[in-house]
C-alpha positions as protocol buffer text, in pm:
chain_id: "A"
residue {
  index: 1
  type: UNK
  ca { x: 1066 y: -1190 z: 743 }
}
residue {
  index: 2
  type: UNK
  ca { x: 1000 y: -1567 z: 634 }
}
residue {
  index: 3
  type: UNK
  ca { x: 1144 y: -1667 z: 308 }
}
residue {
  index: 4
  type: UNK
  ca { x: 815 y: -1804 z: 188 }
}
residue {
  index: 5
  type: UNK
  ca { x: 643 y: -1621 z: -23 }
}
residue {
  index: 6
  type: UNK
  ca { x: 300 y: -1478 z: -5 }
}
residue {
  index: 7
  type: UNK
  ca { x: -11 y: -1432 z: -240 }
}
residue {
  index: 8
  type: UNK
  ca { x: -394 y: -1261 z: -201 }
}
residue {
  index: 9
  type: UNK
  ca { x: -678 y: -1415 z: -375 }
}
residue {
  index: 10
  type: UNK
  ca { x: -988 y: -1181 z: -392 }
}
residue {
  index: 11
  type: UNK
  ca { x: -1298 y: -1401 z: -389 }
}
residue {
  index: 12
  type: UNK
  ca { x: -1152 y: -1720 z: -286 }
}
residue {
  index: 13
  type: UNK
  ca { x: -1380 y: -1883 z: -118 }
}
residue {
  index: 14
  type: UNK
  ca { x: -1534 y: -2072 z: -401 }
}
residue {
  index: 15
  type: UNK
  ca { x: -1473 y: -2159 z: -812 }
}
residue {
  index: 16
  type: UNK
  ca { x: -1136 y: -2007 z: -952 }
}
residue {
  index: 17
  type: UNK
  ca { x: -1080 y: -1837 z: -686 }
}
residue {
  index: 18
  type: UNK
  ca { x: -1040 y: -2118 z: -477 }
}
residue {
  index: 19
  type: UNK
  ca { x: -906 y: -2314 z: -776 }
}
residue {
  index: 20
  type: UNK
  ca { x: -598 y: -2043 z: -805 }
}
residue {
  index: 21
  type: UNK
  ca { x: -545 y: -2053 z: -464 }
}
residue {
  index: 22
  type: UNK
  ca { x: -484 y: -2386 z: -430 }
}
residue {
  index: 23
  type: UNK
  ca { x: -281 y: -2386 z: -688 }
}
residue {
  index: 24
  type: UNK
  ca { x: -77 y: -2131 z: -575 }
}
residue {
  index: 25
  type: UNK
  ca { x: -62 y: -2283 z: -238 }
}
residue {
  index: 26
  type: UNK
  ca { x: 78 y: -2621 z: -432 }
}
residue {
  index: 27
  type: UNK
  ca { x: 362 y: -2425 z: -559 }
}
residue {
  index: 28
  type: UNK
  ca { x: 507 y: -2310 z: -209 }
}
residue {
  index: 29
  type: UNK
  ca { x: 299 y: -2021 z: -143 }
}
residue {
  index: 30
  type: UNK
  ca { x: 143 y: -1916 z: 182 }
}
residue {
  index: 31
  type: UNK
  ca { x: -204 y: -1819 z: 57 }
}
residue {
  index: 32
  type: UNK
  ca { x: -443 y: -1529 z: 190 }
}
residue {
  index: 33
  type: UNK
  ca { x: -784 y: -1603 z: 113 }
}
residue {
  index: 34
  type: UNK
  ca { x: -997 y: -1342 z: 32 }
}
residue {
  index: 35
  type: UNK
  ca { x: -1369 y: -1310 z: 79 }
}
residue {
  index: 36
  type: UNK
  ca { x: -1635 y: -1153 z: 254 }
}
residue {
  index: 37
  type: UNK
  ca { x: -1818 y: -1415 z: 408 }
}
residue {
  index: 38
  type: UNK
  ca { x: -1656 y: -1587 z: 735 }
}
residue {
  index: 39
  type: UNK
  ca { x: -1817 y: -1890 z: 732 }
}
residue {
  index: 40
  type: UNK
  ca { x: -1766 y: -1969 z: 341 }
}
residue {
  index: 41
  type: UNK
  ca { x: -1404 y: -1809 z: 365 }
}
residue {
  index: 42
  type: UNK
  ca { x: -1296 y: -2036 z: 719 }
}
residue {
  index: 43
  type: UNK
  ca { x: -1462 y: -2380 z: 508 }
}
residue {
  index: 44
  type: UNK
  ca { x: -1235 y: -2261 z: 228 }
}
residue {
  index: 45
  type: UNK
  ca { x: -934 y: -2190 z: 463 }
}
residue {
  index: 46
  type: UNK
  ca { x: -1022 y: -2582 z: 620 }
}
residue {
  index: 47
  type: UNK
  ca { x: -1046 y: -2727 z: 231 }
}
residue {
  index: 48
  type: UNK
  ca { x: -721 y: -2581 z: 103 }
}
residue {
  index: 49
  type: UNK
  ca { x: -511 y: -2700 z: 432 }
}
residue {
  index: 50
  type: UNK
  ca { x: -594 y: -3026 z: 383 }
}
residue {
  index: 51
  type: UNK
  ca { x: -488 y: -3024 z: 51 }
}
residue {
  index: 52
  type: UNK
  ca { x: -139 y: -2920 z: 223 }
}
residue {
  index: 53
  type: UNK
  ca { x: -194 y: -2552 z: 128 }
}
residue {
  index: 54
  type: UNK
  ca { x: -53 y: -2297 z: 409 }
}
residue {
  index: 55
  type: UNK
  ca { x: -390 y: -2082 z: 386 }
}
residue {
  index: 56
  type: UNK
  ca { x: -505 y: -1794 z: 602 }
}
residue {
  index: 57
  type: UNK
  ca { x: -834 y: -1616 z: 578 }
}
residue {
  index: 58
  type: UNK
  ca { x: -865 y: -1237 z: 515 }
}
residue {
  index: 59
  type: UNK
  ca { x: -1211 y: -1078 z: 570 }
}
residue {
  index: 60
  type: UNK
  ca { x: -1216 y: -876 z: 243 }
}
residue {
  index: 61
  type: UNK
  ca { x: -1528 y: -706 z: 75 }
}
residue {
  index: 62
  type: UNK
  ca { x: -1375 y: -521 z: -225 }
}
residue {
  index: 63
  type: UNK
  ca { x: -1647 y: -291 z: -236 }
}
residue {
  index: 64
  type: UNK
  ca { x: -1557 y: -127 z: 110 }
}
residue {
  index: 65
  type: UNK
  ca { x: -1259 y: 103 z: 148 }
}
residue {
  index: 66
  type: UNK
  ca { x: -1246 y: 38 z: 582 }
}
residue {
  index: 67
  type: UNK
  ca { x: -1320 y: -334 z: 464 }
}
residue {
  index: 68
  type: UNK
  ca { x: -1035 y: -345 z: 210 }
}
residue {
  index: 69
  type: UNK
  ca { x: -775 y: -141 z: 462 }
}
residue {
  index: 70
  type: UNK
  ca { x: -820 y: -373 z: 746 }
}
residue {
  index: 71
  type: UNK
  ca { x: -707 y: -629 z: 491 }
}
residue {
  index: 72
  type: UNK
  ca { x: -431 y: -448 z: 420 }
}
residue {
  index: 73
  type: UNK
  ca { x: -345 y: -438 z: 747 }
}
residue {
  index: 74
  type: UNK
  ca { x: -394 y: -804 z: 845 }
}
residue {
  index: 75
  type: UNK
  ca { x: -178 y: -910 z: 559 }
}
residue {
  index: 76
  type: UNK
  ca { x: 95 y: -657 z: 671 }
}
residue {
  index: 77
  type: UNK
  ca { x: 111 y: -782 z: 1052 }
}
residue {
  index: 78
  type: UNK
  ca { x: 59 y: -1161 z: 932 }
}
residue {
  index: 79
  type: UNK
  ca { x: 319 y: -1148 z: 627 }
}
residue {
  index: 80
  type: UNK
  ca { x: 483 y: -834 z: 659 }
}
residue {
  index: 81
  type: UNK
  ca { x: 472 y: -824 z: 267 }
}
residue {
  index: 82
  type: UNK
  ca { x: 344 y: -936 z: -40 }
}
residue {
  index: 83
  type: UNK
  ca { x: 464 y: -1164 z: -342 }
}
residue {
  index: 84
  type: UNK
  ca { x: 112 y: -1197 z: -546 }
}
residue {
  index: 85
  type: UNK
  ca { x: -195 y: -1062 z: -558 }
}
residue {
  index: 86
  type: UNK
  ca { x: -490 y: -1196 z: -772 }
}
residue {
  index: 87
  type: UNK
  ca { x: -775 y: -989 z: -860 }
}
residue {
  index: 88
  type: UNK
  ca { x: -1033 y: -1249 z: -879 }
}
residue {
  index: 89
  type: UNK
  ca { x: -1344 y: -1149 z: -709 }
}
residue {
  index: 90
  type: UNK
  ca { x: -1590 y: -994 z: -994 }
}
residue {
  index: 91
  type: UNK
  ca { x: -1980 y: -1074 z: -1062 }
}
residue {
  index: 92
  type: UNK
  ca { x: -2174 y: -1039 z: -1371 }
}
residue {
  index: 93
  type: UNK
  ca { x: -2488 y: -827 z: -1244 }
}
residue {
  index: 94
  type: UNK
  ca { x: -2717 y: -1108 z: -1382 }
}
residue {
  index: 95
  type: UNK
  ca { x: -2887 y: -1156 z: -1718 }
}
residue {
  index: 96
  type: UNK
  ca { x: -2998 y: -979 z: -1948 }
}
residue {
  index: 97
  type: UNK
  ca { x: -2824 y: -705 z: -2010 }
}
residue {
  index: 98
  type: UNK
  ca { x: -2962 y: -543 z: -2286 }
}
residue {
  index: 99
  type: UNK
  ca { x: -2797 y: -194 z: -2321 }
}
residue {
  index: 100
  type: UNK
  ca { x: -3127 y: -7 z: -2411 }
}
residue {
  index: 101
  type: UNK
  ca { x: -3314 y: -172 z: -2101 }
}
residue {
  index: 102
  type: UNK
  ca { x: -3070 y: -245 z: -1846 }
}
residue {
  index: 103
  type: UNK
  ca { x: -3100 y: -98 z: -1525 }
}
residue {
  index: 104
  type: UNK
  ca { x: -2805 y: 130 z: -1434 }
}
residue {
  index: 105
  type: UNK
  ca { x: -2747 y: 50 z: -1106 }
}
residue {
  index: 106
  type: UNK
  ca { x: -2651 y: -280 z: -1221 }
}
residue {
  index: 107
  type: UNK
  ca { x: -2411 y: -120 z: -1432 }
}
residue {
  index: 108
  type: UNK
  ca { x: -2290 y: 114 z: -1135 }
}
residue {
  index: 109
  type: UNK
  ca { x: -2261 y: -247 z: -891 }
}
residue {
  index: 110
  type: UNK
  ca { x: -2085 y: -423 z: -1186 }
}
residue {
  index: 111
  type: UNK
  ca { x: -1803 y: -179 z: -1236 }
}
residue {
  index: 112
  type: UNK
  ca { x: -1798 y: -84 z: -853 }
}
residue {
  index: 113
  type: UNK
  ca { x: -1677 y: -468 z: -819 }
}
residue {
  index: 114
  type: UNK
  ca { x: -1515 y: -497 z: -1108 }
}
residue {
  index: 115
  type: UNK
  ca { x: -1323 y: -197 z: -1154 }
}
residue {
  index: 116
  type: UNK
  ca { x: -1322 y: -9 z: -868 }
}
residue {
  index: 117
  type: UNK
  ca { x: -1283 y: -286 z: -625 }
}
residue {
  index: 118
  type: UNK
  ca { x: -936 y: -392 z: -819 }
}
residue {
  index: 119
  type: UNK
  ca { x: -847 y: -62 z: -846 }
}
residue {
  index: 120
  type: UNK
  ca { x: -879 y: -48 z: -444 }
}
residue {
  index: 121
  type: UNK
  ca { x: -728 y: -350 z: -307 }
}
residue {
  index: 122
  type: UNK
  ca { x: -460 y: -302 z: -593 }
}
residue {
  index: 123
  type: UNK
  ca { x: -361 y: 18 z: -427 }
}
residue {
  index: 124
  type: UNK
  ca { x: -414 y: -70 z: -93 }
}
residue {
  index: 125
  type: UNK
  ca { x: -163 y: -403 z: -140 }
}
residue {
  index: 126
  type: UNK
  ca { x: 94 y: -248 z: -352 }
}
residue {
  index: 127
  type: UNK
  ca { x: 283 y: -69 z: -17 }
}
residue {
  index: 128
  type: UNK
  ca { x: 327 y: -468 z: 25 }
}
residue {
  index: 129
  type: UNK
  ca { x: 398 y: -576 z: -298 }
}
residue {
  index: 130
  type: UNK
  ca { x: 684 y: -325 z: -328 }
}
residue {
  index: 131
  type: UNK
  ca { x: 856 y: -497 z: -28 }
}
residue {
  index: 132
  type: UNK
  ca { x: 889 y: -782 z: -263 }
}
residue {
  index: 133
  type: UNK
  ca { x: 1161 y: -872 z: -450 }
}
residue {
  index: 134
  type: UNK
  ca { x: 923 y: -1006 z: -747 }
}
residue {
  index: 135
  type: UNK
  ca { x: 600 y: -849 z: -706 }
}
residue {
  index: 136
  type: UNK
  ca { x: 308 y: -1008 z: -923 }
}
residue {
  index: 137
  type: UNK
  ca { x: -33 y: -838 z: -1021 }
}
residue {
  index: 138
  type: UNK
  ca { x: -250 y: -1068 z: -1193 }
}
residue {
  index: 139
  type: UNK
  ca { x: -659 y: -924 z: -1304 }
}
residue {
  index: 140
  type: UNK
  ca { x: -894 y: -1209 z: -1330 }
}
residue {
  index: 141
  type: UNK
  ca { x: -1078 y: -1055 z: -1704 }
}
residue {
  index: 142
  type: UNK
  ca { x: -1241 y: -1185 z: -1985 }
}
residue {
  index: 143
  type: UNK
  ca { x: -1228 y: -1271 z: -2345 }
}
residue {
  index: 144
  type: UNK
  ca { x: -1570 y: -1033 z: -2361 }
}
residue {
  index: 145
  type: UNK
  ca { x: -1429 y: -756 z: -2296 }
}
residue {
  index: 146
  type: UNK
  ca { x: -1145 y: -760 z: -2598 }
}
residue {
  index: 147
  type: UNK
  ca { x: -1331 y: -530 z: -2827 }
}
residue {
  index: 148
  type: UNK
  ca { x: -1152 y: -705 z: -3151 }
}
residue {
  index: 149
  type: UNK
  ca { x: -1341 y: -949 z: -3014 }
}
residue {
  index: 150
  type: UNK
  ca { x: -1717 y: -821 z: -2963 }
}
residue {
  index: 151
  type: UNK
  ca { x: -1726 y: -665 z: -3287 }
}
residue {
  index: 152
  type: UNK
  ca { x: -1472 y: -956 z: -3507 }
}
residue {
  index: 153
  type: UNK
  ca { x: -1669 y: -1186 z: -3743 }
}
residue {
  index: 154
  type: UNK
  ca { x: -1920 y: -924 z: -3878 }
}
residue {
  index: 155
  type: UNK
  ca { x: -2057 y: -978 z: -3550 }
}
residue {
  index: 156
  type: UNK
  ca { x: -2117 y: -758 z: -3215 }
}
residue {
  index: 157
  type: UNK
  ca { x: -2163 y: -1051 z: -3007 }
}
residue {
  index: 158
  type: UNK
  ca { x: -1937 y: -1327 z: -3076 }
}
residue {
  index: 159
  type: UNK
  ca { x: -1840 y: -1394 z: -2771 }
}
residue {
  index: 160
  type: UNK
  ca { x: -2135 y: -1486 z: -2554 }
}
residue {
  index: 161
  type: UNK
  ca { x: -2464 y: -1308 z: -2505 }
}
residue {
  index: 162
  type: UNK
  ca { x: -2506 y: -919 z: -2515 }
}
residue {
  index: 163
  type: UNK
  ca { x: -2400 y: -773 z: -2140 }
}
residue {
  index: 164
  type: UNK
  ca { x: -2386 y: -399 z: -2127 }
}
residue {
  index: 165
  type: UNK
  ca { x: -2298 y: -465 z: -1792 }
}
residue {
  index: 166
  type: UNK
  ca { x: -2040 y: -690 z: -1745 }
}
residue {
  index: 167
  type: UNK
  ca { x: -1818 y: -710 z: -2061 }
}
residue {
  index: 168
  type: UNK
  ca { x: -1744 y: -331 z: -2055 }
}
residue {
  index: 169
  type: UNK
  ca { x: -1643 y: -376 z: -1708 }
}
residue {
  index: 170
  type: UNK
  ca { x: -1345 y: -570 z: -1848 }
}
residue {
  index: 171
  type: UNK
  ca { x: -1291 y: -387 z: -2124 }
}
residue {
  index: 172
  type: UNK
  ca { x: -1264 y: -69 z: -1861 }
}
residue {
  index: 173
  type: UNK
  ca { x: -1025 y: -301 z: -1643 }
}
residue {
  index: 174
  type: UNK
  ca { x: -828 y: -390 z: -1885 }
}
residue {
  index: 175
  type: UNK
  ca { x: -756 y: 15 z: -1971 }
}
residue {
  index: 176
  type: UNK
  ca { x: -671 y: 25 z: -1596 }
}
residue {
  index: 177
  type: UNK
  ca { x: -439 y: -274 z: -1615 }
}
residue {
  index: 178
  type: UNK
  ca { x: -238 y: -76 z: -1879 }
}
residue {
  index: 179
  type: UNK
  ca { x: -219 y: 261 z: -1637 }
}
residue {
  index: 180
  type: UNK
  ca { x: -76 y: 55 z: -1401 }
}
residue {
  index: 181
  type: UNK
  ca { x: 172 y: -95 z: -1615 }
}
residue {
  index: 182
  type: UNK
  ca { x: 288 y: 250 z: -1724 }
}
residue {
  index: 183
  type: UNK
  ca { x: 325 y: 399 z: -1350 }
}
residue {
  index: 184
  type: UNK
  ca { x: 472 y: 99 z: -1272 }
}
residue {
  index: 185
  type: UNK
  ca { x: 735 y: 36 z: -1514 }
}
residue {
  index: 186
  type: UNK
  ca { x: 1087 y: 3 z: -1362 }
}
residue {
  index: 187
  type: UNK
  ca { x: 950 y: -143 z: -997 }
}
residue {
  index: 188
  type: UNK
  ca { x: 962 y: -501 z: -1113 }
}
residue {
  index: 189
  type: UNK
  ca { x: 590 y: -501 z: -1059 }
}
residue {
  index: 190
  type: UNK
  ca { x: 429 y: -714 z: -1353 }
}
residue {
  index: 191
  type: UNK
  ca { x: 120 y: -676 z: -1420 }
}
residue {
  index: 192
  type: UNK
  ca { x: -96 y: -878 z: -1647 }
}
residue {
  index: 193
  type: UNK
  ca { x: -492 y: -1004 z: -1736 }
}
residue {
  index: 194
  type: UNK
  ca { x: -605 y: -1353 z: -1750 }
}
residue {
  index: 195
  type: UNK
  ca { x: -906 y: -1494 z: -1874 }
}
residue {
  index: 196
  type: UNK
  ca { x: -992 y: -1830 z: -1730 }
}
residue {
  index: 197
  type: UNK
  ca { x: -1284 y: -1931 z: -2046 }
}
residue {
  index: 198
  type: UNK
  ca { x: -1603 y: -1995 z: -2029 }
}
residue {
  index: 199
  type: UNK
  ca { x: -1592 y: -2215 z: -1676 }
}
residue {
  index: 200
  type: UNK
  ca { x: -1892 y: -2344 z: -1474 }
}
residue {
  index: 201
  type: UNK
  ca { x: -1939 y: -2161 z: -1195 }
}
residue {
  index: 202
  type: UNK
  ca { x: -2220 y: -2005 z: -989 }
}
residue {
  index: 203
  type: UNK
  ca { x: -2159 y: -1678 z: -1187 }
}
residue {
  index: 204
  type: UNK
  ca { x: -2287 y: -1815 z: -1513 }
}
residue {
  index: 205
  type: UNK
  ca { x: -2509 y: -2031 z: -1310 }
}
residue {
  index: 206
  type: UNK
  ca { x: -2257 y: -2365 z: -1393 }
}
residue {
  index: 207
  type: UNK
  ca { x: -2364 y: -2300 z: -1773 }
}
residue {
  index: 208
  type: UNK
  ca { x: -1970 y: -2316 z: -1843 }
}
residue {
  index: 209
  type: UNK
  ca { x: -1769 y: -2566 z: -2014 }
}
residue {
  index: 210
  type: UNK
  ca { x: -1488 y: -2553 z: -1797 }
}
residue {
  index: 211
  type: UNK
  ca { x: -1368 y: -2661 z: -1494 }
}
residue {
  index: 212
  type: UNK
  ca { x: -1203 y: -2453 z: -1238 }
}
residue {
  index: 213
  type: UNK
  ca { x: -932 y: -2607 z: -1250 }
}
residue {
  index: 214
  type: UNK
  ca { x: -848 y: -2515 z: -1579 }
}
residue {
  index: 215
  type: UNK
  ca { x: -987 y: -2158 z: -1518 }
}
residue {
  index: 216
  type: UNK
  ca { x: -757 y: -2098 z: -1274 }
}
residue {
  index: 217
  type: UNK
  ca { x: -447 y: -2224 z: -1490 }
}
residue {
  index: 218
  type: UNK
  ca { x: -336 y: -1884 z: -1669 }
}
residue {
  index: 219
  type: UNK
  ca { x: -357 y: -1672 z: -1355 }
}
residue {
  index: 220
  type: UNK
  ca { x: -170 y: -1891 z: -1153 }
}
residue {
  index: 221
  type: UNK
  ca { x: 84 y: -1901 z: -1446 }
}
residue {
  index: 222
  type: UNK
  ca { x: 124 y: -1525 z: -1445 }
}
residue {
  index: 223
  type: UNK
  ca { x: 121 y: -1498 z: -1077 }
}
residue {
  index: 224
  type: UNK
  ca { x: 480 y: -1678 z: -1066 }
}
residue {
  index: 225
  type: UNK
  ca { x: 592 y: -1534 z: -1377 }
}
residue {
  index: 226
  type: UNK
  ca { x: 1005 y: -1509 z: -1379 }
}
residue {
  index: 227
  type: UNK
  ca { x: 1159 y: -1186 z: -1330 }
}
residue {
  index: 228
  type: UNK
  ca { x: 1143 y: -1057 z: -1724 }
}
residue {
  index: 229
  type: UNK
  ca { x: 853 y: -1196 z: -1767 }
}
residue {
  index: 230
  type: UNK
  ca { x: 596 y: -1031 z: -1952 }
}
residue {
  index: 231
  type: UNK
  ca { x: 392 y: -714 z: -1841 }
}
residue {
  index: 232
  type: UNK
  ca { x: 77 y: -529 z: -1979 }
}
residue {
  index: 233
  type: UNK
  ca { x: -65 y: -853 z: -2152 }
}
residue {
  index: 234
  type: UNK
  ca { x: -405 y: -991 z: -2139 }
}
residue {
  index: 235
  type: UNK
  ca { x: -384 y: -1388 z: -2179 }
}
residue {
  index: 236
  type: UNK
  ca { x: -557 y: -1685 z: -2214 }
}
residue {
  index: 237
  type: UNK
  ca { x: -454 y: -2048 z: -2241 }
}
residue {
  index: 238
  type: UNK
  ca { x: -411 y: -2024 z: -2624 }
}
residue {
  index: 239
  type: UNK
  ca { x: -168 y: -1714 z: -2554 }
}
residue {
  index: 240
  type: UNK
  ca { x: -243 y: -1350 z: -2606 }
}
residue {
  index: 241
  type: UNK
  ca { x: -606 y: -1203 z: -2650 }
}
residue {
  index: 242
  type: UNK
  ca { x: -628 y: -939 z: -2915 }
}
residue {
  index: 243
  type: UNK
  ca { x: -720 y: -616 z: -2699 }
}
């Protein structure tokens, strides 16, 4: 088994994603990028080699349980293991999201990405991660779904517009996060959430103040963490968000 070692970025093909796997890649890893569409994920493959990065391409809808498997198994006969996995790939259901008119299949698509998609290529990569010997989990959230948050200030929405849909679904992947840590403890598995700020990107239709560059910084930070570094925490740039 090759020295180097390996990461998965879920929705890589563009924005952060592609932004963390580069940097990743610029660090020494041999990067897996994940995403769904094989002409967007090949052109992102092309882009991050000739920025030197050793990137592969790994069909990958989250959404998909025979999708997510196959993925598994590429990864496993490619790389025989892996070092990091980012949770990145998410979407926001579109806006508005007024909680006494939205429509709740939004709701059901926005946690079925969000949440249950992590929560399956989390489990079907962590047979890999194990053969590590410094496994990294890192879960792309946001500062919208810290509750202190939402309800500091006197005010329900202080951080960015009402969305019934998509800040709960952080707020319920964050919860997950913190099962994980707790099954996980002892397997030198760490686990942590990043939020990358309010970035442009086509998710907020490039409304963002960031670039993805600087999105990506925290999650590539926690994704090569030291062994003792932290576990269970949901970060920023500034340091810890408030749950």
């Amino acid at each position: 088994m090759s020295e180097q070692k390996v990461a998965l970025v879920t929705g890589a093909n563009k924005g952060i994603g592609f932004e963390i796997a580069a940097g990743l890649g610029a660090s020494g890893f041999s990067v897996g990028v994940g995403a769904r569409d094989s002409v967007r994920r090949e052109e992102a493959v092309s882009r991050l080699r000739e920025r030197g990065v050793d990137a592969f391409g790994v069909a990958l809808d989250v959404t998909d349980d025979s999708s997510v498997a196959a993925a598994a198994a590429a990864v496993e006969e490619r790389c025989g293991r892996l070092d990091s996995l980012v949770n990145n790939a998410g979407i926001t259901g579109g806006m508005p999201q007024n909680p006494t008119g939205v429509d709740l299949d939004i709701v059901r698509s926005v946690v079925e990405t969000n949440v249950l998609g992590v929560i399956r290529v989390t489990n079907a990569m962590l047979p890999l991660l194990l053969r590590s010997p410094s496994p990294r989990i890192v879960n792309l959230s946001s500062s919208v779904g810290s509750l202190t948050r939402q309800a500091g200030a006197g005010s329900a929405t202080t951080t960015g517009p009402v969305a019934v849909a998509y800040a709960p679904s952080k707020t319920f992947l964050n919860a997950v996060m913190l099962q994980y840590v707790q099954e996980l403890a002892g397997t030198g598995v760490l686990v942590n959430a990043a939020c990358p700020g309010f970035v442009a990107t086509d998710l907020n239709g490039h409304r963002g103040i960031r670039t993805p560059e600087q999105g990506a910084a925290t999650a590539i930070r926690l994704a090569t963490l030291p062994d003792g570094g932290p576990t269970g925490g949901f970060f920023e740039d500034d340091g810890v968000i408030p749950w």
